[in-house]
VEXKEFI-714409 format. One line per 5 residues: number of its first residue (from 1); their letters; for each residue x, z, y of C-alpha. Coordinates in Angstrom, 2 decimals. Each point is the difference from the previous one (the first is absolute). Layout:
// VEXKEFI-714409
NUM	A	X,Z,Y | ...
END
This chain:
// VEXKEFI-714409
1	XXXXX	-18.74,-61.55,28.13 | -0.07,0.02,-3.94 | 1.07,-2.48,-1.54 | 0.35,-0.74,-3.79 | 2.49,-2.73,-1.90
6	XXXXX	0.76,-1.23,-3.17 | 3.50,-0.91,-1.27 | 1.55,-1.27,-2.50 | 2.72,2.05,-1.31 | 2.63,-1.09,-2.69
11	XXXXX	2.07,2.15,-2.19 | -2.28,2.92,-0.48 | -0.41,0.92,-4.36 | -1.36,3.11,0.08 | -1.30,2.77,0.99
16	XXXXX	2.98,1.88,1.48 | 0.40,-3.61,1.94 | -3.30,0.55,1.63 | 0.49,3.56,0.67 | 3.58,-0.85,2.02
21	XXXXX	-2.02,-2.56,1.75 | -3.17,2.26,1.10 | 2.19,2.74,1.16 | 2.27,-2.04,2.19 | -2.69,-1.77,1.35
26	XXXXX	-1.95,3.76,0.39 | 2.64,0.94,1.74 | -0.31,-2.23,2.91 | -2.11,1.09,2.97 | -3.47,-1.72,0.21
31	XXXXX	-0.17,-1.35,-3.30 | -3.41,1.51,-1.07 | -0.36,-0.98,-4.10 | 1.97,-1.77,-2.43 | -1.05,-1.62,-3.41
36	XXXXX	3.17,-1.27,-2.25 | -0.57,-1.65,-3.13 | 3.03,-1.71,-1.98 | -2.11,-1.87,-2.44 | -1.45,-1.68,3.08
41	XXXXX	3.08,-0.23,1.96 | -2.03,1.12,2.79 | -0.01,2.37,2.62 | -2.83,0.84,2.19 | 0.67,2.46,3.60
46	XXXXX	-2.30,0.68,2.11 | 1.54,1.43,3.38 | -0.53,0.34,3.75 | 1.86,-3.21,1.86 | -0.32,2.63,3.21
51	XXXXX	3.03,1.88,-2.14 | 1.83,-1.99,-2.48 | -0.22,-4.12,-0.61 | 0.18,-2.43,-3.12 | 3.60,-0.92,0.36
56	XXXXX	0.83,4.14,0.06 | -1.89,0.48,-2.96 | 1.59,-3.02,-2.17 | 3.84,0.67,1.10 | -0.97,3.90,-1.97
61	XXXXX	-0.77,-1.99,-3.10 | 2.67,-1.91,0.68 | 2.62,2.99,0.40 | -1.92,1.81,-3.01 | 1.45,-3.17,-1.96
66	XXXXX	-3.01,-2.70,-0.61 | -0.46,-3.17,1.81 | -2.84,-0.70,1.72 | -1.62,-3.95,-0.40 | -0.66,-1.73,3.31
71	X	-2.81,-2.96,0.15
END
C-alpha cells in the first residue's frame, strides 16, 4: 500500500541540507519518492507502509540532524 506524508522538518538551510535528507531517507527500503525543500521546511515521502513506516522515516531525519514537528 502507498502511502504519501507531509512533514514538517526544522533545521534544514540549504541545499546540501536537503540532499543529506533525500539520501538518507532514499536509502531506506520502501520509501518510493522524496521532495525536500528548506525554504518550506517541508518534506514530502511517498513510500510503501508494506516495507517501511512514518516513524522509520522521521527517526532518518532525525539521525541526519533536523527535527521533525509533531501536530
Amino acid at each position: 500500500m502507498t502511502e504519501s506524508v507531509s512533514l514538517t522538518v526544522t533545521g534544514m538551510k540549504c541545499g546540501g541540507c536537503e540532499a543529506n535528507v533525500t539520501s538518507k531517507l532514499e536509502a531506506i527500503d520502501g520509501v518510493l519518492s522524496v521532495n525536500a525543500s528548506s525554504k518550506n521546511n517541508e518534506v514530502n515521502v511517498e513510500f510503501d507502509a508494506e516495507k517501511t513506516s512514518l516513524n522509520v522515516i522521521a527517526n532518518a531525519i532525525v539521525d541526519a540532524g533536523f527535527t521533525v514537528e509533531t501536530s
